[in-house]
N, C-alpha and C positions, 0 to 999 in steps of 0.2 A: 458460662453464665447465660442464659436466658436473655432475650429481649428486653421483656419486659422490667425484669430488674435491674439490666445495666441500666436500664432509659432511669429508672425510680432512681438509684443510686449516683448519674450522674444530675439528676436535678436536684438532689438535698445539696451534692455538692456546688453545686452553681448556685442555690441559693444561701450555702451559708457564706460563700465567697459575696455576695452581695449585702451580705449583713457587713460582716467584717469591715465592706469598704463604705459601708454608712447607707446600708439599705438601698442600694443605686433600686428605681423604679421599675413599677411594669407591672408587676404580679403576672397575670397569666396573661400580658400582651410582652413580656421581655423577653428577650434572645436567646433562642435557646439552640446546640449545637448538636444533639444527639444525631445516632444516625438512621440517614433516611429523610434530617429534618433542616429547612431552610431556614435561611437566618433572614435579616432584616425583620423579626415577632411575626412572622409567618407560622400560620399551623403547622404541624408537622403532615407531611404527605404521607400515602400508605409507600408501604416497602415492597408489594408484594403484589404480582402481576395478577394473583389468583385468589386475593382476599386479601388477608392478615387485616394489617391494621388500614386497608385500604377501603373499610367500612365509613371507617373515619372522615373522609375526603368529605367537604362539603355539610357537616354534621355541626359547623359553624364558621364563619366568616372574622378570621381574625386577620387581617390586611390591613392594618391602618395606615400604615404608609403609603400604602395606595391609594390616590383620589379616581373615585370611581366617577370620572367626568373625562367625556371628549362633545369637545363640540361638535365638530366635523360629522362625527355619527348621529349626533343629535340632530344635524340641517341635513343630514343626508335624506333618514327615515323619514323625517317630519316631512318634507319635499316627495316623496315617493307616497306617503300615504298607505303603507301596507298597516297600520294602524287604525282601527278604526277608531270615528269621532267621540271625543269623549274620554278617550281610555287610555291617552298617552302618557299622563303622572301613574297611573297604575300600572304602564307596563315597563317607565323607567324606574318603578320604585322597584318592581318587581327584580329586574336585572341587577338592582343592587343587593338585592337579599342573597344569602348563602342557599346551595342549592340543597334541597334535602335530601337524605340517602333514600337510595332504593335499591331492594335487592327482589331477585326474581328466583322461583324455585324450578330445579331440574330433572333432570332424570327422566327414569321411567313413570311412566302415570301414575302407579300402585305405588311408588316409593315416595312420588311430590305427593299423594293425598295424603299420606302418614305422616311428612314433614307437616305439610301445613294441619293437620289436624294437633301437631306436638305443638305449632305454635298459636294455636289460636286456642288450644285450650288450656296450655300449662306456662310460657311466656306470659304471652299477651295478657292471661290473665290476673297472672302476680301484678303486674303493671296498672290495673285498672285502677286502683285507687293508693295508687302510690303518689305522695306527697316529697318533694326536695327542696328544702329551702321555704316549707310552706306555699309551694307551689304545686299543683298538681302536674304528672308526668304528662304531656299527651301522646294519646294512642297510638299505635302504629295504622294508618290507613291501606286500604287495599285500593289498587288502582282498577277505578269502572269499567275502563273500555277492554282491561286485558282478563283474558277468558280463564273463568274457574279459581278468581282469586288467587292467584299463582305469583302476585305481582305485588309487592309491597313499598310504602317509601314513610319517612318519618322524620321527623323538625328535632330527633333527640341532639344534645349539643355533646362537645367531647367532655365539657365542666361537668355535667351533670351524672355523665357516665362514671367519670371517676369518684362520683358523690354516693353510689346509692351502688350496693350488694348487690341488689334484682337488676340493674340495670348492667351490672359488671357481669352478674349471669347469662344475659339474655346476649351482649356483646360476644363473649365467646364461644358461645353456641353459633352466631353468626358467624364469626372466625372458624371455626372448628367442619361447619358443615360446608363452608367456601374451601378450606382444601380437600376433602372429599369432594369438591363438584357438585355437592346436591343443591348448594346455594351459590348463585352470580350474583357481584354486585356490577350492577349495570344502569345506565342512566333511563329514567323511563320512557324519554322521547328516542332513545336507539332499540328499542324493541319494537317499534310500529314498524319500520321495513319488512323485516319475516315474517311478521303477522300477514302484511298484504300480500305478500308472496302464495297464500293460498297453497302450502307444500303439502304433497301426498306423499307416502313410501315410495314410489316407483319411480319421481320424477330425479333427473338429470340437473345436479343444481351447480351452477357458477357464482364463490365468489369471487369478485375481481377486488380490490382491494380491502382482505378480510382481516388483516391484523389491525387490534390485539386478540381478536376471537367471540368475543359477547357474541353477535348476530348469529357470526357460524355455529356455533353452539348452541341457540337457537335451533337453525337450521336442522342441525344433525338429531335433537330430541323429536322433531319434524317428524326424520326418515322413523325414529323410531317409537313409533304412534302404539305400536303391537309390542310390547314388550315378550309377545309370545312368538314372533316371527325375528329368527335371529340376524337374518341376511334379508335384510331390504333390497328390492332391484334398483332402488335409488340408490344416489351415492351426490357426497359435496367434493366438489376439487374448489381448496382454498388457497385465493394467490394472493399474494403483496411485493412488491417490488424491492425490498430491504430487505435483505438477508436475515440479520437479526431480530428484526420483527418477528420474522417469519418461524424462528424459536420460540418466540412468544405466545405465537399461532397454536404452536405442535403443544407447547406445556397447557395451554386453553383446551385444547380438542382432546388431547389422552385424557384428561378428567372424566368425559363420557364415555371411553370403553368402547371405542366402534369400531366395525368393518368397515365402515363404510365411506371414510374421509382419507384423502389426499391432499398434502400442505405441498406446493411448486412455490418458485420465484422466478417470478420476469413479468416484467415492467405490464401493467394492464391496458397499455395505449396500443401494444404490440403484441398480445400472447396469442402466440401459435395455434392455428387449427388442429387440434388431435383427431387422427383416425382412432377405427377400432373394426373389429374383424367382425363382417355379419353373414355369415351361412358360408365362409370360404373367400370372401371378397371384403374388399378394404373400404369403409364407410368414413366420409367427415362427420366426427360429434357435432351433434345442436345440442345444445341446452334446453332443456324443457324450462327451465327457472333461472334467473340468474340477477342478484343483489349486485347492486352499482354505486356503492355508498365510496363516492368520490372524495380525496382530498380536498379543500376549502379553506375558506378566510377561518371560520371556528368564533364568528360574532354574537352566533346563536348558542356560547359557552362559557358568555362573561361571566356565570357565576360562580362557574367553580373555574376556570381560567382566568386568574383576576390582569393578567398580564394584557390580556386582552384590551382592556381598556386603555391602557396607555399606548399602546402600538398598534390601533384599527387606521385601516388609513383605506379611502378606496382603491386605491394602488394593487393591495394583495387582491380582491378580484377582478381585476382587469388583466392579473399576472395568471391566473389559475383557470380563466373561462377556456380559452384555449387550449389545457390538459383535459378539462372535467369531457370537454366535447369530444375528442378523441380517444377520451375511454368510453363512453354511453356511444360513442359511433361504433365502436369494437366491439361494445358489449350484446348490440341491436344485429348486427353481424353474424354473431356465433349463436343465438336465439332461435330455435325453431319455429317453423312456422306456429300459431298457436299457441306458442307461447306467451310468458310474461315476465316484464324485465321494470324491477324497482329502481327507480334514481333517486338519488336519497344526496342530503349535504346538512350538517349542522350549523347552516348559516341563513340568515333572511335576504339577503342580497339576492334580487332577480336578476342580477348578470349571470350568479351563479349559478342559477335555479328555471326560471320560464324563461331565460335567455337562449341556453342550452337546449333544452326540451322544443323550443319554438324551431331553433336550427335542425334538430335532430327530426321533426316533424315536417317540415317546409324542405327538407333536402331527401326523405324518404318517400313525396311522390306520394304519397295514400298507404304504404307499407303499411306504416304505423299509427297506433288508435292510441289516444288517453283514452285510460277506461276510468267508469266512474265508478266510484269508492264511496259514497258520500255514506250508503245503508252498512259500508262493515266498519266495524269496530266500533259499534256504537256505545255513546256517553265519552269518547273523544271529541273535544271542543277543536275546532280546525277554522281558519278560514280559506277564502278561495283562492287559485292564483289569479294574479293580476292578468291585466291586457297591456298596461300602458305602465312605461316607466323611463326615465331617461337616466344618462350616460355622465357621471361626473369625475373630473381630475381629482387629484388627491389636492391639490392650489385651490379648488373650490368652484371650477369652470362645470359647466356642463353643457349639453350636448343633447337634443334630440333627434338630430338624425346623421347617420352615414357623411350626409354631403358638409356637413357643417364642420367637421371635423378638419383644421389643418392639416396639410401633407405633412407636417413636423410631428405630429400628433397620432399618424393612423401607423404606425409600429405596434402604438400599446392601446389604441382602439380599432376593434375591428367590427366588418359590417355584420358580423352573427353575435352582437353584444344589443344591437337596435332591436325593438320589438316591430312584428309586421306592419308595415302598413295598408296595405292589403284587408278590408272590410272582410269579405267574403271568404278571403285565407283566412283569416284571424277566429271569424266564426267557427268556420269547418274543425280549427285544432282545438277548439275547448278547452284554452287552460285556465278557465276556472275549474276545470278537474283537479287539477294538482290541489294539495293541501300542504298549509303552511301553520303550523302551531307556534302560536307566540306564549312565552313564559308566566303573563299574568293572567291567565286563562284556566289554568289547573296545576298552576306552580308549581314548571318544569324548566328547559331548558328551548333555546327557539331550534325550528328543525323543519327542513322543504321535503316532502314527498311527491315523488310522481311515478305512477303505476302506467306502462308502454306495455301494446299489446302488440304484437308481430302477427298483421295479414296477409301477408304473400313476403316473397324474398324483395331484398331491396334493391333497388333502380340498376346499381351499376353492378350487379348479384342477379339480374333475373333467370338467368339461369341457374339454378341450382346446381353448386358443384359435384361434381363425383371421383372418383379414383380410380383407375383403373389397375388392375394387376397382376401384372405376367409373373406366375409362379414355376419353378421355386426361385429364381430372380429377380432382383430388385431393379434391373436396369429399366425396364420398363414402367417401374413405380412413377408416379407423379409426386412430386414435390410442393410444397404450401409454399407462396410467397404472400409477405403482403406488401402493399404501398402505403405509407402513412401519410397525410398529408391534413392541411387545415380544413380541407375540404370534407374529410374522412378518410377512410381503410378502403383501399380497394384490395379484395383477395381476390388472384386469378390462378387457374392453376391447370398446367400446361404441361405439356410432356419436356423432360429436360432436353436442350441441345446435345449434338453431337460432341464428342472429348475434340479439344481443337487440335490436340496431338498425341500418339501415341503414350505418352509419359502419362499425362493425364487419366488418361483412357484405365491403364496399369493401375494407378491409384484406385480410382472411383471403384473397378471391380476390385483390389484389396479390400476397400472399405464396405464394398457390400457383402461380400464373403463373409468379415466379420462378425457385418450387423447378423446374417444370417444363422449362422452360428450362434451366437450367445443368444438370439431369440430360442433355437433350438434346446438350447443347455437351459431356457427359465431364467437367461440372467438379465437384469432391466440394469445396466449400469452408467453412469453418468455421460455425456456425451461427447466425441473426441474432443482431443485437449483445443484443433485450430477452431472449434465450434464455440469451445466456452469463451463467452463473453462476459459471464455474471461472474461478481468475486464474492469471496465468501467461503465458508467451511468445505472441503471436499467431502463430499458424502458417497458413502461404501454402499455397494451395488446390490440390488433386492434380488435374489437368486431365488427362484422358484424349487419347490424340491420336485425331481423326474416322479412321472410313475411308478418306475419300479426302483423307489428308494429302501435299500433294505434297514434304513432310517426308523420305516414308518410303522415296517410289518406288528416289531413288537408293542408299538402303543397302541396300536388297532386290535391288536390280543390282548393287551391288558387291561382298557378300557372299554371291553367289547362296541365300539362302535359302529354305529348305523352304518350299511352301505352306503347310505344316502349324503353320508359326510363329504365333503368335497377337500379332498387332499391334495386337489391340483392346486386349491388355493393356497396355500402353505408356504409360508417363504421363509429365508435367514437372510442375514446382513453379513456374510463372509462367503468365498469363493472356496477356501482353504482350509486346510485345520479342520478342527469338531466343532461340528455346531450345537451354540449354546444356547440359544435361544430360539424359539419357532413362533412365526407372527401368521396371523392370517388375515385376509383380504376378503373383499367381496368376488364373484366372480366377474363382475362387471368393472371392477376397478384391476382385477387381471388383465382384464380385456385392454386396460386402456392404457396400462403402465409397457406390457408387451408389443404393442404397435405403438410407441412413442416416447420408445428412451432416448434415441436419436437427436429428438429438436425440442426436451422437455425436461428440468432442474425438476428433484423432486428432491425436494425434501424428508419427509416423514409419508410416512402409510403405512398401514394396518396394528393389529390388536396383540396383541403376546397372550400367547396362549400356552405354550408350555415352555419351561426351564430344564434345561441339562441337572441330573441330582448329580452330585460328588457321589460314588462308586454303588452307583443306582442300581446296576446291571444286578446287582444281588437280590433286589426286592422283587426281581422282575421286569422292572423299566430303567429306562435311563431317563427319564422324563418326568418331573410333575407338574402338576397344573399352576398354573400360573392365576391369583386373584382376578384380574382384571380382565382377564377375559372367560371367565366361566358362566356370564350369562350369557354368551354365543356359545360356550362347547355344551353346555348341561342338554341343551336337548336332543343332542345325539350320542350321549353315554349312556349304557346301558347295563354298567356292572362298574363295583366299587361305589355306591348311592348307599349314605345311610340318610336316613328319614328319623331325624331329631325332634322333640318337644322344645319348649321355649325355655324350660330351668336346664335344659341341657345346651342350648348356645348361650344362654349366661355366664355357664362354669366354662364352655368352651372359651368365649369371651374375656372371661375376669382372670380366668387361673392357665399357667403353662405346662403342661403334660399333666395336667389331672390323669389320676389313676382310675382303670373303667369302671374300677366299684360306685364312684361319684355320681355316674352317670344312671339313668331310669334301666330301670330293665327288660326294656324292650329293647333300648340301643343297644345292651350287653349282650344281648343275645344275636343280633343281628353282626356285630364284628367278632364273636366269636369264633366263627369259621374262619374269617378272609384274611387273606395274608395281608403281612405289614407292607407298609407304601402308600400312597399318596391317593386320598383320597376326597368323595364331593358329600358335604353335608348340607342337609337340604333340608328346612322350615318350612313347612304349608300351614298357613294359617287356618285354626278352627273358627267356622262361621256363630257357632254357638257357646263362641267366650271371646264377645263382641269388646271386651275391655283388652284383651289380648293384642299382640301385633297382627296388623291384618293383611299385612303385604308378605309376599314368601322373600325368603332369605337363602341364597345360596354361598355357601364357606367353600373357598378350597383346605383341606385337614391331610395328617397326616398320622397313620395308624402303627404304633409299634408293639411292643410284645406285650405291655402294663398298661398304654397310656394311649390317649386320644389329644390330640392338641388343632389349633385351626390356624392355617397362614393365612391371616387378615391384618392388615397396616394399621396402624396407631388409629390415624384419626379415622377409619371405618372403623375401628372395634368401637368406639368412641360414640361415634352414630348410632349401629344396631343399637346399645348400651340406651340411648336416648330414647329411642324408637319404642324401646321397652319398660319405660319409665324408672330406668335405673340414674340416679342420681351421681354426676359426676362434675360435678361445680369443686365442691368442694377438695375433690385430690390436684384439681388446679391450684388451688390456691395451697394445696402441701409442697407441693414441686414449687413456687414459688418463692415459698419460703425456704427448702433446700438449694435453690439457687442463691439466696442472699447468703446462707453458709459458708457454700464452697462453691468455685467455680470450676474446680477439679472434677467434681463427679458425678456434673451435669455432661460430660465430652461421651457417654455410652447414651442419649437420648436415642429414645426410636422415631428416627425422622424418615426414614425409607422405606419401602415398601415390602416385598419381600426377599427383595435381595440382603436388608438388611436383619432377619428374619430366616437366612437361609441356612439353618442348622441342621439339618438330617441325621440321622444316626451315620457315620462316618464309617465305623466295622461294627460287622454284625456284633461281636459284645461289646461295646463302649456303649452299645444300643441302651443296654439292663442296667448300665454303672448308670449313665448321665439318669434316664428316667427314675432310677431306684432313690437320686441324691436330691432330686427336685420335689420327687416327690414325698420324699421324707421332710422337706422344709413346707409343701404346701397343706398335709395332709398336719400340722400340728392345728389346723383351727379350722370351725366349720367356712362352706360355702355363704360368704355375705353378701348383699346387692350396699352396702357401706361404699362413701363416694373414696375413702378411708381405702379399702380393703381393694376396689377395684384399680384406684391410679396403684399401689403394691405391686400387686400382681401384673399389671402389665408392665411395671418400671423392671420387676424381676425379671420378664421376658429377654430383656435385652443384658441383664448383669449376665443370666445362665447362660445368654450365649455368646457373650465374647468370649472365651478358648475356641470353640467350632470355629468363628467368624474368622481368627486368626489362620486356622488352620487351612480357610479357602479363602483365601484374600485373593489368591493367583487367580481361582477363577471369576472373582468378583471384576478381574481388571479386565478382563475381556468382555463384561458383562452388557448386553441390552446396548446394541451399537445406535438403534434407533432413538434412544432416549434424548431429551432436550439436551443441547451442549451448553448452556448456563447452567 
C-alpha cells in the first residue's frame, strides 16, 4: 500500500477511535503516530532525504507544547546587540513564526528554464485566484537576491494543502520533480555559501563538511554551467565525518548525474593532503574553492528546529568554537593561493562566527583577507560583523577579557573566544566584511557568512610544500603528516626515516610493492586494514579498466565512438568475475583517486554509464546505456542516434514497446536498417514551435525487430510528460485509489530505475512473442496525452515485466556496487 494511504487510512482510524472514546480533542493539533511522524501533536517531519513529503517541513508550526521562550537567549542577544535598535520584537516574533518552504531549481540551465517556465506559467498560475476557506491562497515568491529566479519559498500550510485539488496538484509536482533532482528543497539562507563561492567549470572545489548535500549540489550545477561540455576540469570532493551521512551525500549528488564528484569520510579537522600526478611528478592538491560550512549551536534554526528553544544554552558554543577553528584552519591550509574559502554557520553567535575568523585572521600573519561581498547578491538584506562582543557562562557570568576569566573556568574559555583588542589589528581584519542575516529581515532563518581570501601561504606553511619522487619506487615518496593542535594544523612533510630494523624495512617495501601494483592494474582500493581508522561500510575497490581491455573493443564498434572518448577513465566496482556495470569519472578525479587510495576512504565516485545486457553478445554488445549517464556519453556516439519529434517521445513515454508503425515516418525509416539493441533517442527542440519543449531531451531506447521502447525511470518519464504539457495529476490520484483497494498489487510499483526496467529480449525469439503480446494489448486503443491513459501505460510497464525480472534476479543481486547502501 502506498504512503500516502496507509497515512489516510490510519488517521480515519485514529480518528474514529477518538470518537468512540468521547471525541478525546485536538483536531489537527492531536497525536498522531504514522510513520515518519512524531508524537507529542507534532507536525509530521518529511520522510525522505531527497524530497517526498519533506516539502512539508516548516509549511506550518504546529508545536504547541513547545514554549517558544528562553530567556538566557533573550539576555544573551539583547547584551550583545547584533540586533539592531528598534527591531528586536520583530525579530523575536519572527523566530517564533514557522519557517516557510523553499525549494530551488536544478539541473542543467535548459532543463531549470523549462521547469520554471512550467511553473510560473501553469502551477503558479492555477494558484493565482484561488480562494480556501474564503481565503485567498498566497503566491509563491521568488527569492531577490538569488540569480534568474531559480529560487522559490512560500507561507503555503499543510491544512490548506490538503483542502484545495490545485494545491494537491502543485505539491506533487514538487514531490515528483524532487526525486528526479530537478527540484531541492533546501532552506534559503543555505544557498548564499555557493553563490559567494564565485565557482567556474575548471575550479578544484572542497567540501569539508558537505552532508546532507543541498550546497554540494549546488556546487556540482556550478561545475556544470555548459550543459554542452560533458567533463568539466573542475571537479567537488565532498567530505563529512559520519559515515552514514555520507550515504546521504552520495543518494544527494547521483541526482545530478556527474563526472565529476567524489564523497570521502574523515574527519574535516584532519583530512589528508591528496597528491596528484602532474607531467610525471607528484603534486600536493590546493583547492581553488572550498565551502567551510562548519557544525554549530543551530540557534539561527529555531524555526524549524523548534527543539532548539528549549535546549540553547551558551555552553554548546563555547563546546564547538574550538572544532569550528580547526577546521577553517585546515580548510585555509589546503586553499590555493588565490583562492577563496566560505566559512559559513547557522548560528548568530560571534563566538562561533567573528571569533573564529578574527583567530583564523590574527594567527595567519597577513595570509588572509575578508574580502568584501557587500555589491554580490544583491536585494540580500545582511548586516555587518561585529567588532566587539563578550564571553558568557551558561549560570549567566560574563566575561570581557582573557584575563578576567578564572583558572577554574579557562578549560571551557579560551583566549581565541576574546575579540582583538588591538585598534589597529582590529582595523586591518574588517570584520564588518562578514555578513550576518537575521530572520526578520526577509523571513528566513538566521545564518553568518565570511568569504577568506588566501594571499601567500601561511606563516608556519611558508614554504610551499612539494613531493618528491623517486620512480618506479616509492621508498623515496614523501609522506603527508599533520599536527593538529588548538593553535592550528601544522603540515610538514619530510622524507620518511630510516626502517629501525630490518623486519620493518621487509614490510614497508612489501607494502609498497603492492601499492605499486594495484596502481599499475587501475585498482584504487581501500586502504590497509592497520590504516583503517574510520568505521563504517567496507567499500569495494574502483578498478580502472587497462588500455587494452578486450572489454571495451566491442562497445567502441557498436557505438562508433569518438577517438576522443577517454576510456582510461572507465571504472568497475569488482576485481573479479564479469563486470556488470561500467562508471565513469573525470580525468582529473583519475588523477586524484590513483595517487591517494593509500591515506583516503572514498566512498562513492563517478557516473554509470553502461549495464552488462543478459545474453547481449547476440545484439552485438554486451553492454547498454545506462539513463543516467547519457548526457556525458551522447556527445561522443556517433551511430545508433535516432532523432525523434515530440508525438514520438510521447508514445515513447506513455506506452511500452509500441509497434514502429505508431511512430512518424521519418523515425521508421531511420531504424529501419539498424540492428536490434540498445539505443540513444534524441529531441532537438524546434525554435519555430515556441509553444513546444524547448530544451533537448536525450532517452536511452531500446530497438527490437516490431518495437521501439525508451529505458527512462518513473519519475523522469513523469517529468518530460510535464515538460510537455501532458497532464498527469490525475493517474496520481487513480493509483491512489488502487492502493486503498488492494495492498497486494501495489508490491510491482516502479520505483527503480533501470534496473528495475531491465527487461531485454532474453533469446532472440522470446524477442517476437513478448513484443507481439504487449503489443496486441496496447495497440487495442489509439495514442492519448489522458492523465488516465498515461499512469496505464506506465503501471503496465512494470506488470509486462515481472517474468523477465524474475528471470534475472541473479543478476540484479550483483547489480551497481556503487549505489547508496540505505
Amino acid at each position: 500500500m502506498g504512503r500516502r494511504a496507509r497515512d489516510r487510512r490510519r488517521q480515519q482510524q485514529q480518528q474514529q477511535q477518538r470518537q468512540e472514546r468521547g471525541g478525546g480533542g485536538g483536531g489537527d493539533q492531536a497525536v498522531r503516530a504514522g510513520p515518519g511522524e512524531v508524537k507529542r501533536g507534532r507536525e509530521p517531519r518529511g520522510r525522505r532525504a531527497d524530497g517526498g513529503d519533506a516539502f512539508l517541513q516548516g509549511w506550518a508550526g504546529g508545536y504547541p507544547e513547545i514554549v517558544k521562550e528562553n530567556e538566557l537567549f533573550e539576555r544573551y542577544y539583547r547584551e550583545l546587540g547584533i540586533v539592531p535598535a528598534g527591531e528586536w520584537d520583530a525579530f523575536m516574533a519572527a523566530l517564533r513564526e514557522p519557517l516557510p518552504a523553499t525549494l530551488r531549481i536544478t539541473g542543467y540551465r535548459s532543463h531549470a528554464k523549462e521547469i520554471l517556465h512550467c511553473l510560473k506559467e501553469k502551477y503558479f498560475r492555477e494558484l493565482q485566484d484561488l480562494e480556501v476557506d474564503g481565503q485567498k491562497v498566497e503566491m509563491p515568491q521568488s527569492l531577490s537576491w538569488y540569480p534568474e529566479e531559480l529560487a522559490w519559498h512560500t507561507n503555503l500550510s499543510r491544512k490548506i494543502l490538503r483542502k484545495s485539488p490545485l494545491l494537491e496538484k502543485f505539491h506533487q509536482f514538487l514531490v515528483s520533480e524532487t526525486e528526479c533532482g530537478n527540484i531541492s528543497r533546501q532552506e534559503a539562507v543555505s544557498m548564499i555559501p555557493p553563490l559567494l563561492l564565485n565557482v567556474s567549470p575548471h575550479h578544484k572545489i572542497l567540501d569539508m563538511c558537505a552532508a546532507p548535500g543541498s550546497k554540494t549540489a549546488q556546487l556540482i550545477e556550478m561545475l556544470h554551467a555548459d550543459m554542452n561540455v560533458p567533463f568539466p576540469s573542475g571537479f567537488v570532493i565532498a567530505n563529512d565525518v559520519d559515515n552514514k551521512r555520507c550515504y546521504l551525500l552520495v543518494h544527494q549528488a547521483k541526482r545530478l548525474n556527474s563526472p565529476c564528484i567524489m564523497v570521502v569520510n574523515h574527519d574535516a579537522s584532519s583530512i589528508p593532503n591528496l597528491q596528484i600526478d602532474v607531467d610525471g611528478r607528484k603534486e600536493i592538491l590546493f583547492y581553488d574553492r572550498i565551502l567551510c560550512d562548519v557544525p554549530c549551536s543551530g540557534d539561527g534554526t529555531m524555526r524549524k528546529n523548534i527543539d532548539v528553544w528549549k535546549k540553547w544554552t551558551t555552553q554548546n558554543s563555547l563546546q564547538l568554537h574550538g572544532l569550528q577553528l580547526r577546521i577553517a584552519t585546515r580548510g585555509v591550509e589546503q586553499l590555493a593561493e588565490g583562492g577563496r574559502m566560505v566559512y559559513s554557520t547557522c548560528s548568530l553567535n560571534p563566538i562561533e562566527n567573528e571569533a573564529v575568523i578574527a583567530s583564523l585572521l590574527e594567527k595567519s600573519q597577513g595570509a588572509l583577507e575578508l574580502a568584501d561581498v557587500s555589491l554580490e547578491l544583491p536585494g540580500l538584506k545582511r548586516m555587518p560583523g561585529i567588532t566587539k562582543w563578550k564571553v558568557m557562562l551558561k549560570d549567566g557570568q560574563w566575561f570581557e577579557e582573557w584575563k578576567d576569566v578564572p583558572s577554574n573556568r579557562q578549560t571551557q574559555i579560551r583566549p581565541t573566544m576574546f575579540p582583538v583588542k588591538d585598534e589597529e589589528k582590529l582595523k586591518t581584519m574588517n570584520l564588518e566584511r562578514c555578513l550576518r542575516v537575521l530572520p526578520h529581515h526577509q523571513n528566513t532563518g538566521g545564518f553568518f557568512v565570511a568569504v577568506l581570501i588566501k594571499k601567500s601561504p601561511m606563516p608556519w606553511n611558508k614554504r610551499q610544500p612539494k613531493v618528491h619522487q623517486q620512480l618506479p619506487q616509492r621508498k623515496g615518496d614523501t609522506e603527508v603528516t599533520a599536527a593538529n593542535s588548538g593553535n592550528g594544523s601544522d603540515c610538514i612533510f619530510e622524507e620518511p626515516a630510516l626502517a629501525e630494523n630490518e623486519e620493518s624495512k621487509k614490510m614497508q617495501e612489501l607494502q609498497n610493492l603492492d601499492t605499486e601494483q594495484s596502481k599499475k592494474e587501475g585498482v584504487c582500493g581501500p586502504p590497509p586494514s592497520k590504516k583503517m581508522k574510520l568505521f563504517g561500510f567496507k567499500e569495494d575497490p574502483f578498478v580502472f579498466l587497462p588500455e587494452d581491455d578486450p572489454l571495451f573493443l566491442p562497445i567502441q564498434k557498436f557505438y562508433a565512438l569518438d577517438p576522443s572518448f577517454p576510456k582510461m577513465n572507465l571504472l568497475t566496482r569488482t576485481q573479479e568475475g564479469k563486470k556488470r556495470q561500467l562508471y565513469m569519472v573525470s580525468k582529473e578525479l583519475r588523477n586524484v583517486l590513483l595517487n591517494n587510495s593509500e591515506k583516503m576512504k572514498v566512498i562513492n565516485t563517478g557516473i554509470k554509464v553502461w549495464s552488462r545486457n543478459s545474453d547481449g553478445e547476440q545484439f552485438g554488445c554486451a553492454f547498454r546505456l545506462a539513463q543516467e549517464g547519457i548526457y556525458t556519453l551522447y556527445p561522443f556516439i556517433h551511430a545508433r542516434i535516432i532523432n525523434v519529434c515530440i508525438e514520438d517521445v510521447k508514445i515513447l513515454l506513455t506506452q511500452e514497446n509500441p509497434f514502429l508503425s505508431k511512430f512518424s515516418s521519418e523515425t521508421q525509416k531511420k531504424v529501419k536498417d539498424m540492428a536490434m539493441g540498445s539505443i540513444v533517442l534524441k529531441y532537438d527542440p524546434d525554435p519555430e514551435k515556441p509553444h513546444d519543449l524547448q530544451c533537448p531531451i536525450v532517452l536511452c531506447g531500446w530497438q527490437g525487430k516490431t518495437s521501439l521502447r525508451a529505458f527512462v525511470p518513473k519519475n523522469e518519464r513523469l517529468h518530460y510528460l510535464r515538460m510537455m504539457g501532458v497532464e498527469v495529476f490525475k493517474a496520481k490520484r487513480k493509483e491512489e485509489e488502487l492502493e486503498n483497494k488492494t495492498e497486494e498489487e501495489v508490491q510491482h510499483r516502479l520505483v527503480q530505475t533501470e534496473e528495475r526496467m531491465d527487461v531485454e529480449d532474453k533469446e532472440h525469439e522470446s524477442v517476437t512473442k513478448m513484443e507481439a503480446e504487449i503489443g496486441e494489448e496496447s495497440s487495442q486503443s489509439p495514442v492519448e496525452s489522458s492523465a488516465m491513459e498515461i499512469e496505464n501505460k506506465i503501471e503496465d510497464l512494470d506488470q509486462s515485466s515481472k517474468k523477465a525480472n524474475t528471470d534475472v534476479s541473479q543478476e540484479h543481486k550483483d547489480t551497481d556496487a556503487s549505489n547508496v547502501k540505505d
